[in-house]
C-alpha positions as CSV (number, residue, x, y, z in Angstrom):
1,X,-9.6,14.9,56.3
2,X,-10.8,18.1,54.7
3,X,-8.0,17.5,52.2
4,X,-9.2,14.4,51.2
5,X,-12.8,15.4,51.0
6,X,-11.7,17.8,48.3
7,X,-9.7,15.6,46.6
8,X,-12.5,12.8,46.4
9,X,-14.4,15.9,44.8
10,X,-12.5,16.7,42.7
11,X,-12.4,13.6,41.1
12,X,-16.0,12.8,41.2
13,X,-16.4,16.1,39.3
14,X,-13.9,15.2,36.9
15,X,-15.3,11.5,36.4
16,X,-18.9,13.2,35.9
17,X,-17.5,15.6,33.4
18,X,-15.9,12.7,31.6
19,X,-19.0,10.9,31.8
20,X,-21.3,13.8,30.4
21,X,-19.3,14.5,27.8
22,X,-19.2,11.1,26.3
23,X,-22.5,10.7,26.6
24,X,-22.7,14.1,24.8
25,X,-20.2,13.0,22.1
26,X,-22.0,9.6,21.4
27,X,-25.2,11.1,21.1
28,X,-24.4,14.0,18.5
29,X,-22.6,11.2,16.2
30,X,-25.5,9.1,16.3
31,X,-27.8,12.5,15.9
32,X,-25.7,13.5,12.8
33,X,-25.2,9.8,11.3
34,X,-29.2,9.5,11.6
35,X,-29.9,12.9,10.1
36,X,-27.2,11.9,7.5
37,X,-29.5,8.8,6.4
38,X,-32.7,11.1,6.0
39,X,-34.4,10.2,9.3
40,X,-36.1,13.2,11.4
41,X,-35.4,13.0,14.7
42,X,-34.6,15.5,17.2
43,X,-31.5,15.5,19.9
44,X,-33.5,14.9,22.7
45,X,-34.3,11.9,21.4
46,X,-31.2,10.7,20.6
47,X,-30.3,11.5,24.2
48,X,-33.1,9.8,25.6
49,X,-32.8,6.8,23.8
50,X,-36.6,6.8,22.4
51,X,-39.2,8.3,20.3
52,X,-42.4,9.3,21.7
53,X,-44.9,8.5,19.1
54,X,-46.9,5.5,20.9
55,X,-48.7,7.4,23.9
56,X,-49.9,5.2,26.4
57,X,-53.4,3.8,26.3
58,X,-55.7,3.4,29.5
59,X,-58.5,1.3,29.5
60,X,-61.7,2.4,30.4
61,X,-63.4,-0.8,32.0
62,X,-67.5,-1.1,31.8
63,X,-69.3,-3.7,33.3
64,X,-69.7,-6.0,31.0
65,X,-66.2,-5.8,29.7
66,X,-63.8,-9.1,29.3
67,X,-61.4,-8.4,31.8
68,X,-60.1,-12.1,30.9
69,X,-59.8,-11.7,26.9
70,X,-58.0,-7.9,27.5
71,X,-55.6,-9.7,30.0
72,X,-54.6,-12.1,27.4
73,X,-54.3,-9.7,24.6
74,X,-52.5,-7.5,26.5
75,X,-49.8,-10.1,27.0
76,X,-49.9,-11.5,23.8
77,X,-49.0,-7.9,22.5
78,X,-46.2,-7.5,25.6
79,X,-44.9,-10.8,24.2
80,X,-45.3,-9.4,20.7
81,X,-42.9,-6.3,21.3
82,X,-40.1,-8.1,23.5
83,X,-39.9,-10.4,20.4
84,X,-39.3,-7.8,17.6
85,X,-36.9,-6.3,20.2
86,X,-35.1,-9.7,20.1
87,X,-34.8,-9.6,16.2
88,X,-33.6,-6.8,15.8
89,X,-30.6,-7.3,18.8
90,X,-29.8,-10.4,17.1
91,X,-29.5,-8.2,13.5
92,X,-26.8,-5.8,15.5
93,X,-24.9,-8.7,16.8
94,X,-24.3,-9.9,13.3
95,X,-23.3,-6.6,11.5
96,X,-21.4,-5.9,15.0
97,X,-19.1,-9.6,14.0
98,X,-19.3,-8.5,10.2
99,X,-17.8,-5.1,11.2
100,X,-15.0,-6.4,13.1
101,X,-14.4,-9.4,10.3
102,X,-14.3,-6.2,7.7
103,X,-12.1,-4.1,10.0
104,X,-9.3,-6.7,10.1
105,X,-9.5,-7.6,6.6
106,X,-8.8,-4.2,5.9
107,X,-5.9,-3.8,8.3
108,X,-4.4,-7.0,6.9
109,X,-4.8,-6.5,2.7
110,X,-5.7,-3.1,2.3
111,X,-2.7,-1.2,3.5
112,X,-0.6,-3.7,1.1
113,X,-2.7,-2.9,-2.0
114,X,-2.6,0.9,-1.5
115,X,1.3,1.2,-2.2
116,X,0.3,3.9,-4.9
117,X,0.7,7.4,-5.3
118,X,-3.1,7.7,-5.7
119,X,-4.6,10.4,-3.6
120,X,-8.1,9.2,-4.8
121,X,-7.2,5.8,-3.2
122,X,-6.1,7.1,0.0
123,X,-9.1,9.1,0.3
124,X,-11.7,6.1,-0.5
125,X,-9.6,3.9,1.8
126,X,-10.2,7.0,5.0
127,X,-13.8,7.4,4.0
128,X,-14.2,3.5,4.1
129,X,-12.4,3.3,7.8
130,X,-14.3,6.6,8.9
131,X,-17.9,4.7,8.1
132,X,-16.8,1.6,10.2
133,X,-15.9,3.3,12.7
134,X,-19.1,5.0,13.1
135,X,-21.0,1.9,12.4
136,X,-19.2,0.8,15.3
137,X,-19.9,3.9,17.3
138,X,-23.7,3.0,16.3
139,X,-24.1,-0.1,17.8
140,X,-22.0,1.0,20.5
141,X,-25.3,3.6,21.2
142,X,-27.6,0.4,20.3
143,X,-26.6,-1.7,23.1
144,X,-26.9,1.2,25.9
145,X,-28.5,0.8,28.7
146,X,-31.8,2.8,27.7
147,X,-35.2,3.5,29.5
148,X,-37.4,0.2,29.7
149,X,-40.6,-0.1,31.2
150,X,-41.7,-3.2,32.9
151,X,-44.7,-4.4,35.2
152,X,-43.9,-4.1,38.8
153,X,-45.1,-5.7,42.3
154,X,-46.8,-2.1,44.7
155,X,-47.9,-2.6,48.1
156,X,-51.3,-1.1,47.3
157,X,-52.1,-4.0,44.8
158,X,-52.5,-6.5,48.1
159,X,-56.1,-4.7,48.0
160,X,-57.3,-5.2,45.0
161,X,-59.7,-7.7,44.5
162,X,-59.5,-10.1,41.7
163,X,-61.0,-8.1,39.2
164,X,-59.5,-4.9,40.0
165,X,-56.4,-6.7,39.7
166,X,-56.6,-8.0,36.5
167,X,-57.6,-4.3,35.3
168,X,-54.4,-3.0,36.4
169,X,-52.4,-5.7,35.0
170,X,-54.2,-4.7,31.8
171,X,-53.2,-0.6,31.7
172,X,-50.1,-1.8,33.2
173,X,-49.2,-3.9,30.5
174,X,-50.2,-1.8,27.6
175,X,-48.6,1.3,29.0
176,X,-45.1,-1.5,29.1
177,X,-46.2,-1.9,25.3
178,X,-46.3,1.5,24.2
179,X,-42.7,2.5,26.0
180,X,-40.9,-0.9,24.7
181,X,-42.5,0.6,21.3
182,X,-41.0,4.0,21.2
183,X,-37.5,2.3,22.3
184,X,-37.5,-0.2,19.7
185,X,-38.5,1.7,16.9
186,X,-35.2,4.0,17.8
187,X,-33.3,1.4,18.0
188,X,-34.5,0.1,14.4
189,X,-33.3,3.9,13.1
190,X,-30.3,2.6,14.5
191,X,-29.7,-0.6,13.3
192,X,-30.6,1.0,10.1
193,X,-28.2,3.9,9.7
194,X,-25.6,1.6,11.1
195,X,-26.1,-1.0,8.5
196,X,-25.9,1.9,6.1
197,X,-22.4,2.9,6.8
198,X,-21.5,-0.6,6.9
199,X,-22.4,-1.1,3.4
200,X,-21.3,2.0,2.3
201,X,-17.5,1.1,3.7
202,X,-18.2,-2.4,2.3
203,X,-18.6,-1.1,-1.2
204,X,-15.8,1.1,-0.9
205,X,-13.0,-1.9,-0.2
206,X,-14.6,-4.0,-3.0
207,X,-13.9,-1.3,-5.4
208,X,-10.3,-0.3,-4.1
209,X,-9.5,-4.4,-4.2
210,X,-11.1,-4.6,-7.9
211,X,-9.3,-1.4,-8.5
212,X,-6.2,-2.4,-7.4
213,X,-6.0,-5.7,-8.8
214,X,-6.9,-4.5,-12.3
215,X,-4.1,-1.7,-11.9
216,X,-1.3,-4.5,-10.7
217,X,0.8,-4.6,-14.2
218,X,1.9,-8.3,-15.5
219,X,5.3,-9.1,-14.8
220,X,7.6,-8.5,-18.1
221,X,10.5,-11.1,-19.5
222,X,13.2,-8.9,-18.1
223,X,11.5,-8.9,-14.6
224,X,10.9,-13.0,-15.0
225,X,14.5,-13.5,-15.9
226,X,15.6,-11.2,-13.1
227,X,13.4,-12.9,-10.6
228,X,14.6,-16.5,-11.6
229,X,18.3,-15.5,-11.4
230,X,18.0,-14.1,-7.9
231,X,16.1,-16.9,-6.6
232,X,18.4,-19.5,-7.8
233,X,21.1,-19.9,-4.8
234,X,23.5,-21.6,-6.8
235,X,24.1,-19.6,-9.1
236,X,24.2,-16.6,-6.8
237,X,26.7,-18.2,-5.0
238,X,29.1,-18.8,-8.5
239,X,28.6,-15.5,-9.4
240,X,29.7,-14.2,-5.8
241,X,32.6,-16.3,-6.3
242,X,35.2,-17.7,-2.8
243,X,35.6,-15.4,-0.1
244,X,38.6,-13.7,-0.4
245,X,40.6,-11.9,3.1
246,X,39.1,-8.2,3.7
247,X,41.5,-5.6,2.7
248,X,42.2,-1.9,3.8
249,X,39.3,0.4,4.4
250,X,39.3,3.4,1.9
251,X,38.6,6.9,2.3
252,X,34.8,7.4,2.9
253,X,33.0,8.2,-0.8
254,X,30.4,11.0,-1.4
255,X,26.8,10.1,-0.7
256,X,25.3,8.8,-3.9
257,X,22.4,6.7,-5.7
258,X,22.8,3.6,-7.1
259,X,20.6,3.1,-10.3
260,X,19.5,-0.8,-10.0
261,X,18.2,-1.6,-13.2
262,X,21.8,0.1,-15.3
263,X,23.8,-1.9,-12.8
264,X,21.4,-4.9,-13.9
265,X,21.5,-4.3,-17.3
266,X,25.2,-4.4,-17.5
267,X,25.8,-7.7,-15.5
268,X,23.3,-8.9,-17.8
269,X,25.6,-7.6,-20.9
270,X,28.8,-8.6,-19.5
271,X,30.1,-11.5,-21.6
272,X,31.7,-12.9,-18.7
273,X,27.9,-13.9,-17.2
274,X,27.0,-15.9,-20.1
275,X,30.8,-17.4,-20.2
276,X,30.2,-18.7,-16.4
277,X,26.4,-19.5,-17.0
278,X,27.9,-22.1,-19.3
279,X,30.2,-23.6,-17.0
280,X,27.8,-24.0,-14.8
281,X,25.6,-25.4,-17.2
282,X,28.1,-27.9,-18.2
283,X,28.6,-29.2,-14.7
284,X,25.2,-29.6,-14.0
285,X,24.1,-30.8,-17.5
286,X,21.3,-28.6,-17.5
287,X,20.2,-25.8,-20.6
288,X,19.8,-22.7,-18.4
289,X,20.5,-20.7,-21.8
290,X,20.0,-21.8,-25.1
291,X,23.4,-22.9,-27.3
292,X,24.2,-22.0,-31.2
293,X,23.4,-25.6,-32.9
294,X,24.6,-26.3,-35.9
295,X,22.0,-27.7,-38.7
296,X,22.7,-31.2,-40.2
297,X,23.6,-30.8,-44.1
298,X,22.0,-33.1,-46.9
299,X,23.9,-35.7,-48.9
């Protein structure tokens, strides 16, 4: 049993590790991305998930006080905070879907576009992956489970009378205000610097696509004519000519290269490929290459 006990330590110390340090490595990218964007904040507040510029206010109650209006205010302000919290959520989960949209696009045209020997290109293209995956990492910090504060049921409020009540509520309430405050307003920094890096990665593809499409050089007439022959079965098929039997193997060759466009150029040249162009012409009563005509002479 003692065995076991150690093991089960073991790997509780090694999960908690695991679990400190990714909480460590999350919040220092989020420090540094934030710090990158120009905003001030310190690393214990990235840790803790919240600034701590709203302090909490405590009502000081007098006699003649409306304990009825500050009850109502005090809710309508609660109510006033949980809805800017619900904009701005709804803000990440739309950059979170644009993200991934822009993620795949790049995996799918990007990698095609970026057959070059540009450096500058490669480059752009890491910088541009690096940024969504941080933006990524930043709405990754957005939706974690942070400090909330929220009105709660004690024992000792079965006491209270009705008034006393209703100025707890009240302090309770605003002190729920000022904490929802100091989260949200992080979590606008946030949403901020992510949206940031995400148009700053988004800028980057457009100009590599523009780039890259500009750079893409029109096909030539020799290209064309190449491109028509090979795709043209038929005529690949008289040029290859019957099958004949296999013969002996030879002796094994030295390694060499074979230069495409000479071998091109001289089946292009070879009089025998215009010679059976125009037999196949004539069978097929088609004008694959222009003929010598002969101009009609005046009486």
């Amino acid at each position: 049993m003692s065995e076991i006990g150690a093991i089960e330590s073991w790997i509780q110390s090694a999960l908690n590790c695991f679990y400190h340090g990714r909480a460590w490595l999350a919040a220092a990218v989020a420090y540094a991305s934030l710090r990158l964007y120009g905003f001030e904040v310190s690393f214990a507040h990235v840790r803790k998930g919240a600034y701590d510029t709203h302090k909490p206010v405590q009502v000081t109650f007098k006699s003649n006080s409306d304990v009825v209006g500050l009850l109502e205010l005090s809710k309508e302000c609660l109510d006033n905070t949980d809805a800017r919290r619900k904009q701005v959520t709804d803000k990440c989960k739309t950059l979170l879907t644009l993200t991934s949209v822009l993620l795949a696009v790049i995996g799918v045209f990007l990698p095609k576009t970026l057959a070059s020997d540009s450096h500058w290109a490669g480059i752009a293209f890491i910088i541009s992956v690096a940024a969504l995956l941080n933006t990524l990492m930043l709405l990754l910090v957005f939706f974690d489970i942070g400090i909330e504060s929220e009105v709660t049921l004690e024992p000792e409020l079965n006491s209270y009378n009705s008034d006393d009540l209703k100025k707890h509520l009240v302090n309770s309430r605003l002190q729920c205000v000022s904490g929802a405050q100091n989260r949200t307003d992080y979590l606008v920094d946030v949403y901020r610097t992510a949206r940031f890096f995400f148009l700053s990665a988004f800028s980057i593809v457009v100009v590599l696509l523009f780039t890259n499409f500009i750079r893409v050089p029109a096909p030539t007439s020799h290209e064309r004519a190449i491109h028509e022959l090979r795709g043209n079965p038929e005529l690949v098929k008289l040029l290859r000519g019957p099958m004949g039997e296999q013969g002996e193997q030879g002796e094994k060759g030295e390694d060499g290269t074979i230069d495409t466009k000479a071998v091109v150029d001289a089946l292009l040249r070879d009089p025998r490929l215009k010679q059976a162009l125009e037999e196949w012409a004539n069978e097929n009563n088609s004008a694959l290459l222009p003929h010598n005509s002969t101009p009609p002479t005046g009486n």
